[in-house]
TIMARLUM-458337 format. One record per residue: residue in one letter; x, y, z of N, C-alpha, C, O in turn. Coordinates in steps of 0.001 Angstrom, whole numbers, padded with zeros to 6 digits, always signed. Example, Ala and Ser with C-alpha at 12.3 -4.5 7.8 and 13.67 -1.06 7.14 Angstrom:
<pts>
A+013190-005690+007800+012300-004500+007800+013200-003300+007800+014236-003319+008465
S+012850-002250+007080+013670-001060+007140+012900+000030+007870+013409+001138+008039
</pts>
This chain:
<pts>
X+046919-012541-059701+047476-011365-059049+048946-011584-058704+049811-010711-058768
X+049166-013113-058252+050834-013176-057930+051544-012943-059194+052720-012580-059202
X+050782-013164-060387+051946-012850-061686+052330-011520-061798+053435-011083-062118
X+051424-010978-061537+051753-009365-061674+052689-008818-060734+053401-007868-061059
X+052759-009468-059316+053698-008937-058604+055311-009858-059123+056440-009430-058880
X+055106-010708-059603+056565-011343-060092+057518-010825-060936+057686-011343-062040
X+058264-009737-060526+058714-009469-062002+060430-009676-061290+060747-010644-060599
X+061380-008512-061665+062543-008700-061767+063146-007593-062526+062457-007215-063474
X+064449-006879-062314+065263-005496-063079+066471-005415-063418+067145-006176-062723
X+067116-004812-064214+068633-004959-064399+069307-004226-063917+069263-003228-064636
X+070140-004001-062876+071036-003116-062097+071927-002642-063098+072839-003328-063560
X+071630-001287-063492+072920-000885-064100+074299-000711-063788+075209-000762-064616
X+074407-000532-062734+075665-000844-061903+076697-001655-062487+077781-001285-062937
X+075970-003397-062384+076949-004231-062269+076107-005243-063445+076579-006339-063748
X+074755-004709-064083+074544-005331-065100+073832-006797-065155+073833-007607-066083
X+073065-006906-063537+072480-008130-063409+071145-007720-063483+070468-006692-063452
X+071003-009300-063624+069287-009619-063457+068958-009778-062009+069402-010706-061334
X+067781-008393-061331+067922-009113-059468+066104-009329-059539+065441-008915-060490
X+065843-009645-059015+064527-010499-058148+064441-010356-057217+064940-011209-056483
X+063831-009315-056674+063784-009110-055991+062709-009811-054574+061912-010581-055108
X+062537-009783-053458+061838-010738-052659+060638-009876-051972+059566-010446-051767
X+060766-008844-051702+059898-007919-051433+059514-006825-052119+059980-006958-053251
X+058870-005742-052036+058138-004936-052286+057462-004898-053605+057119-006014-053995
X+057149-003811-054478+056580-003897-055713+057558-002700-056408+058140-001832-055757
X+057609-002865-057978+058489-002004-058208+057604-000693-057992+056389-000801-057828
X+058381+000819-057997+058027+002043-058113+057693+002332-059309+058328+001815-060228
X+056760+003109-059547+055889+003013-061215+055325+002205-061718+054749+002437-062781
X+055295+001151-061216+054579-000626-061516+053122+000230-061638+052858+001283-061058
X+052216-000567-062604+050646-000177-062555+050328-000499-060712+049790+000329-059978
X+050656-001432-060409+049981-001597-059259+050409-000987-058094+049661-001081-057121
X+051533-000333-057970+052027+000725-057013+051334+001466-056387+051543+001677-055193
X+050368+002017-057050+049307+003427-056718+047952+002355-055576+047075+002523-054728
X+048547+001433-056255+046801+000879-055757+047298+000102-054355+046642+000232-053322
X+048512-000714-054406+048626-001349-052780+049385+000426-051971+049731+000159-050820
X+049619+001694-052244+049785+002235-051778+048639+002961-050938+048796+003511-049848
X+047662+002873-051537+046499+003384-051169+045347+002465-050096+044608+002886-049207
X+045531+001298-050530+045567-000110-049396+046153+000571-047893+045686+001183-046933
X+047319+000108-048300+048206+000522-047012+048333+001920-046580+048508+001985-045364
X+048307+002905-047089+047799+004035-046599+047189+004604-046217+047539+005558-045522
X+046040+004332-046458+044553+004493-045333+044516+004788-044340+043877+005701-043816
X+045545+003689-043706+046025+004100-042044+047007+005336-041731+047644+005621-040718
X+046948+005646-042354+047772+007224-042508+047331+008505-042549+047649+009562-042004
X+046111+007965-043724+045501+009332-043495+044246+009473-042090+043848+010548-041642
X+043832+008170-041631+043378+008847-040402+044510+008996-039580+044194+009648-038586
X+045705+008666-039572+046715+009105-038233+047114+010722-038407+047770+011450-037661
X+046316+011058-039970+046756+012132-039619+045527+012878-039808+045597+014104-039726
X+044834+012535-039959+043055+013349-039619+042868+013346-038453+042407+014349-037908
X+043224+012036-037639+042941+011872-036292+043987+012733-035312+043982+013904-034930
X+044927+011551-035074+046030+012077-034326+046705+013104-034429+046483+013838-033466
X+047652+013653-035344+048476+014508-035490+047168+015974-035548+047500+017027-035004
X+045950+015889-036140+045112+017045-035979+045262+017168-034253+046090+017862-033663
X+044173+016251-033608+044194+016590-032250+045484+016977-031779+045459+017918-030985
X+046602+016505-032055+047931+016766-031113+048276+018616-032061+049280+019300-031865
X+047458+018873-032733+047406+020508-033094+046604+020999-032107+046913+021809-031233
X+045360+020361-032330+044321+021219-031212+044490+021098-030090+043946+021941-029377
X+045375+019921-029370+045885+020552-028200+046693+021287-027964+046566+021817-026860
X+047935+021727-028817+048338+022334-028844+047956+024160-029034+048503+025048-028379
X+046963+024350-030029+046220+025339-029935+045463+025496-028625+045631+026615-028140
X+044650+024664-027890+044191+025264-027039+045223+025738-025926+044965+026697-025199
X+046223+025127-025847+047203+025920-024747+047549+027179-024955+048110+027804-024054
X+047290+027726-026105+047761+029301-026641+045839+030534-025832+045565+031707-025580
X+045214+029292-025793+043828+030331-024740+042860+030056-025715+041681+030363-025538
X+043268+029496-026742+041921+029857-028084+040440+029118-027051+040307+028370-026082
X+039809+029676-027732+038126+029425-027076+037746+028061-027827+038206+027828-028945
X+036799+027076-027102+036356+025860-027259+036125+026080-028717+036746+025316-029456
X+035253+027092-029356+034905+026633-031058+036243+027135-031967+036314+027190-033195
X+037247+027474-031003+038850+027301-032061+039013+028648-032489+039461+028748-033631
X+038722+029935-031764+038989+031296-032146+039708+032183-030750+039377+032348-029576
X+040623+032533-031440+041365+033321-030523+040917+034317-029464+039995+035053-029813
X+041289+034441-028512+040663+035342-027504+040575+037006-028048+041416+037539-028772
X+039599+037519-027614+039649+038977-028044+041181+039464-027352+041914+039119-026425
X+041136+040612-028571+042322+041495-028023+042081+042416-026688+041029+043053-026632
X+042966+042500-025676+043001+042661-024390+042506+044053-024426+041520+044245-023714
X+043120+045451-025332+043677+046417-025448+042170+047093-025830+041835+048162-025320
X+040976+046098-027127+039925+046549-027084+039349+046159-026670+038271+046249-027258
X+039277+045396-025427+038544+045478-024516+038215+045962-023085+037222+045750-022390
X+039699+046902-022773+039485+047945-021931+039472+049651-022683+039523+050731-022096
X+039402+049419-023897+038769+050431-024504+037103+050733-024480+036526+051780-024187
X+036511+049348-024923+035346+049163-024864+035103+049594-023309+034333+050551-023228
X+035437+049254-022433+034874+049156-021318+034845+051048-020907+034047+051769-020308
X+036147+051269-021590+036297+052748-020897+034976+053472-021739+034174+054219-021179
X+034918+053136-023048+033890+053885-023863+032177+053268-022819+031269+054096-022888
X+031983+052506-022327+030846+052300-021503+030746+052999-020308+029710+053481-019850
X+031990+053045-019757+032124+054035-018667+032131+055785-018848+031587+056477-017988
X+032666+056275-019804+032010+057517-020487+030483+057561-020651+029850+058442-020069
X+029990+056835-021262+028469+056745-021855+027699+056536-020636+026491+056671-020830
X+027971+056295-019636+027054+056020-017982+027365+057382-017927+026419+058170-017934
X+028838+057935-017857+028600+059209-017039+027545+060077-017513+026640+060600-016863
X+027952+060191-019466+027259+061142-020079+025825+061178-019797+025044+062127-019870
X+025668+060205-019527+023449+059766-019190+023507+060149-017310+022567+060099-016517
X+024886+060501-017057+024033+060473-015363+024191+062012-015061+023799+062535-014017
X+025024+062904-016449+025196+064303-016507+024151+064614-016968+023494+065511-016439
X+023812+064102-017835+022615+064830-018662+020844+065101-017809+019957+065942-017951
X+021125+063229-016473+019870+063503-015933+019845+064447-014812+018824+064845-014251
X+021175+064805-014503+021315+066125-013548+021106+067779-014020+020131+068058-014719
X+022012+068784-013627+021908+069987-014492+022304+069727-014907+023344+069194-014518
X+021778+069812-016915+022058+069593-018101+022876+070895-018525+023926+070738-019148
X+022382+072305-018174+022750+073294-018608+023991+073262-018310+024906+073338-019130
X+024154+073104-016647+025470+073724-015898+026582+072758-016388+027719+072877-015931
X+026189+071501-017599+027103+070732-017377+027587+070095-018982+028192+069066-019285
X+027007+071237-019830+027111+071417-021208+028446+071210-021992+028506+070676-023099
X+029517+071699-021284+030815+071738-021911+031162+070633-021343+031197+069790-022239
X+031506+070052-020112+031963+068859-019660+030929+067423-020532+031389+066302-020745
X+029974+067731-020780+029641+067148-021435+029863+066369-023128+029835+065205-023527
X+030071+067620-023744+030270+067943-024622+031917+067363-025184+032235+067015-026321
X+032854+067422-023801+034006+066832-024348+034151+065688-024004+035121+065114-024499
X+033109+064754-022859+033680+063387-023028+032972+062633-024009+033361+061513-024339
X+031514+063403-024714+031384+063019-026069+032282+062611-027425+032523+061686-028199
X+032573+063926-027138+034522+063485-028161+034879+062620-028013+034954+061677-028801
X+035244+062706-026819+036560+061603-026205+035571+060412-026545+036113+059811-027473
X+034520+059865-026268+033903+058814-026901+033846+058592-027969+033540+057446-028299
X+034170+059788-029175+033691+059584-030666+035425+059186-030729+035369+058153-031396
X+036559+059354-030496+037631+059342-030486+037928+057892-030063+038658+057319-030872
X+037538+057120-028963+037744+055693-028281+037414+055185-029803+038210+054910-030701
X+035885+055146-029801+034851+054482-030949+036023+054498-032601+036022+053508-033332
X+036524+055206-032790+037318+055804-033783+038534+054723-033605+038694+053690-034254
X+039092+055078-032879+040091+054146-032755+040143+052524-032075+041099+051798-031801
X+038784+052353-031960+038902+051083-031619+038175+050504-033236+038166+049277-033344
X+037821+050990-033970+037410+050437-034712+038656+050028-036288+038586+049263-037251
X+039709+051066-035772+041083+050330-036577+041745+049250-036058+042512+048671-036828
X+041573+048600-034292+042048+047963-033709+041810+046690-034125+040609+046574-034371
X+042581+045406-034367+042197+043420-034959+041135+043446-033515+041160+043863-032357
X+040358+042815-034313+039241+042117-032625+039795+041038-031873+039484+040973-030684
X+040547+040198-032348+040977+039202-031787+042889+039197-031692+043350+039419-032812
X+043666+039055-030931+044900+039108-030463+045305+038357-031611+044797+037324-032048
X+046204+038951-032011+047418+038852-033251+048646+038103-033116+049283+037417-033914
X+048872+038511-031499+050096+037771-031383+050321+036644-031091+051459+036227-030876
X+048380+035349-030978+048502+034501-031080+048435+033601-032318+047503+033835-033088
X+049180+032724-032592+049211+031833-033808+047886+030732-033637+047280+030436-032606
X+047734+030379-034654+046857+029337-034765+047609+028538-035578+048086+029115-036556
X+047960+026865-035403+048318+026201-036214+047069+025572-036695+046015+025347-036099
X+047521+025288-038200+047048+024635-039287+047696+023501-039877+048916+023369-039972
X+046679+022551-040334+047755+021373-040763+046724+020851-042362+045571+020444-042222
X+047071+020909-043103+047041+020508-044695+047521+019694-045024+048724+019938-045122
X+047126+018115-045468+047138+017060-045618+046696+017035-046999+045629+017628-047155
X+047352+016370-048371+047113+016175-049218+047908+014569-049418+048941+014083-048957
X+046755+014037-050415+047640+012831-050689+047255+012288-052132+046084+011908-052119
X+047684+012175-053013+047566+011545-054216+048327+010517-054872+049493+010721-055211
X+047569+009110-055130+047758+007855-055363+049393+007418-054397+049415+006662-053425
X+050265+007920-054822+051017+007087-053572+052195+007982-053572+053348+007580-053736
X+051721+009686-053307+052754+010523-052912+051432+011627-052020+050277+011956-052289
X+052439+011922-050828+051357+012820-049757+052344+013779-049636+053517+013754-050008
X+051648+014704-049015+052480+015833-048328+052071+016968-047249+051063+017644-047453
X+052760+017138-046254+051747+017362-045059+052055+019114-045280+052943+019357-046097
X+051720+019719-044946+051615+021765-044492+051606+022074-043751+050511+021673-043357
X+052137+022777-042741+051807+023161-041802+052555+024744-041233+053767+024954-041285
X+051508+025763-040691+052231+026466-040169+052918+026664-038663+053244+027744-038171
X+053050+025384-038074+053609+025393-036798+054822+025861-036550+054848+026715-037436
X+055730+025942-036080+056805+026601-035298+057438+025235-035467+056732+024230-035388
X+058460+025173-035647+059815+024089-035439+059825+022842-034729+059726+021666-035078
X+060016+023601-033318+059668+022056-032672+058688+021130-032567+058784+019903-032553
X+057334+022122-032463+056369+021341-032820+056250+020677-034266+055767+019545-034301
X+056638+021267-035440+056750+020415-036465+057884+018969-036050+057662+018144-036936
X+058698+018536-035314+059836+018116-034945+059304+017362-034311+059866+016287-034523
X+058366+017209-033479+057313+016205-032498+056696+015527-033580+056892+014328-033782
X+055778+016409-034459+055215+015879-035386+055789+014748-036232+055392+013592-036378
X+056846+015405-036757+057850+014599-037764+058016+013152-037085+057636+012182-037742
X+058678+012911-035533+058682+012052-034994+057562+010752-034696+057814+009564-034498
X+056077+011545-034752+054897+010919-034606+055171+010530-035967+056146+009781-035925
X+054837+010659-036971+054626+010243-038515+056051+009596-038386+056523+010630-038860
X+056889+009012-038225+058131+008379-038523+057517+007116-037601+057372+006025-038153
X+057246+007240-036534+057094+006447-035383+056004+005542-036294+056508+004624-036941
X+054690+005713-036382+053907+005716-036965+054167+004562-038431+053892+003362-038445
X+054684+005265-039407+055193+004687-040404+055953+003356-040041+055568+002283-040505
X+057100+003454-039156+057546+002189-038553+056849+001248-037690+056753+000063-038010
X+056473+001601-036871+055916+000401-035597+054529+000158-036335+054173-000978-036019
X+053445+000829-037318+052451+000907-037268+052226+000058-038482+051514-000942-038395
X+052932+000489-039880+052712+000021-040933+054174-001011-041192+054598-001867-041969
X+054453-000481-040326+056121-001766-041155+057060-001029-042084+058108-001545-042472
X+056543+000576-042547+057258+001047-043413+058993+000883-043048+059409+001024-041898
X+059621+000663-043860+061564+001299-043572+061891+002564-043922+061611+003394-044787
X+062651+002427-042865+062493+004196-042407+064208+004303-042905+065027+003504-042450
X+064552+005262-043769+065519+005587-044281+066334+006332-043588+067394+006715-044084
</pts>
């Protein structure tokens, strides 16, 4: 195995032979394979860590324990008003029904009208984001996705740099 890592390249530059003392060359057969060695620890830092440091971050936006956004506010004092119509209509109807036909009759509407328009309404609030994070990695090139917002990508970036240095020894350019 040490022969295979022994090799050596010609700098076009200045036209030497260098020998290098560390690493393995890039494209070497064996590149893919100590990358994947040493990378391992990467992809749980980022299955592990950098996920959770999403989901905490998501839960500060209100999302509910199984990771879904809170209902929208707007249909749910719709809903409520359409329940509060539907009590009255049942407490008109068990009174005089006759004397109370037309009043009746229009907060029916007005219920078929709530029902109507709450049913074009998103069920769940829009104006919260959910971040996502997409992790791909193949033989010894990765690449992370994400739809977070800036700074939080910027924390992130810092964790995976941090990470790469103190953790694996990588040199950080």
């Amino acid at each position: 195995m040490k022969s295979r890592l022994n090799y050596d390249y010609v700098d076009i530059t200045n036209k030497k032979r260098i020998k290098p003392t560390t690493g393995i060359p890039q494209g070497g057969i064996d590149s893919p394979y100590l990358f994947n060695i040493l990378f391992h620890e990467l992809d749980k830092f980022v299955t592990e860590d950098l996920q959770s440091y999403l989901n905490n971050s998501n839960s500060k936006v209100g999302l509910s324990p199984n990771g879904r956004r809170p209902v929208n506010k707007t249909r749910i004092n719709i809903r409520d008003k359409i329940l509060r119509l539907e009590k009255k209509v049942s407490e008109l109807k068990t009174k005089n029904f006759e004397l109370k036909k037309s009043e009746i009759f229009n907060i029916e509407n007005d219920i078929k009208l709530r029902k109507r328009e709450i049913i074009k309404m998103p069920y769940y609030d829009e104006k919260i984001k959910i971040y996502h994070l997409f992790y791909v990695r193949y033989a010894d090139d990765w690449i992370l996705l994400t739809n977070a917002d800036l700074p939080t990508i910027e924390k992130m970036k810092a964790r995976i740099k941090n990470f790469l240095s103190n953790t694996l020894g990588a040199p950080i350019i």
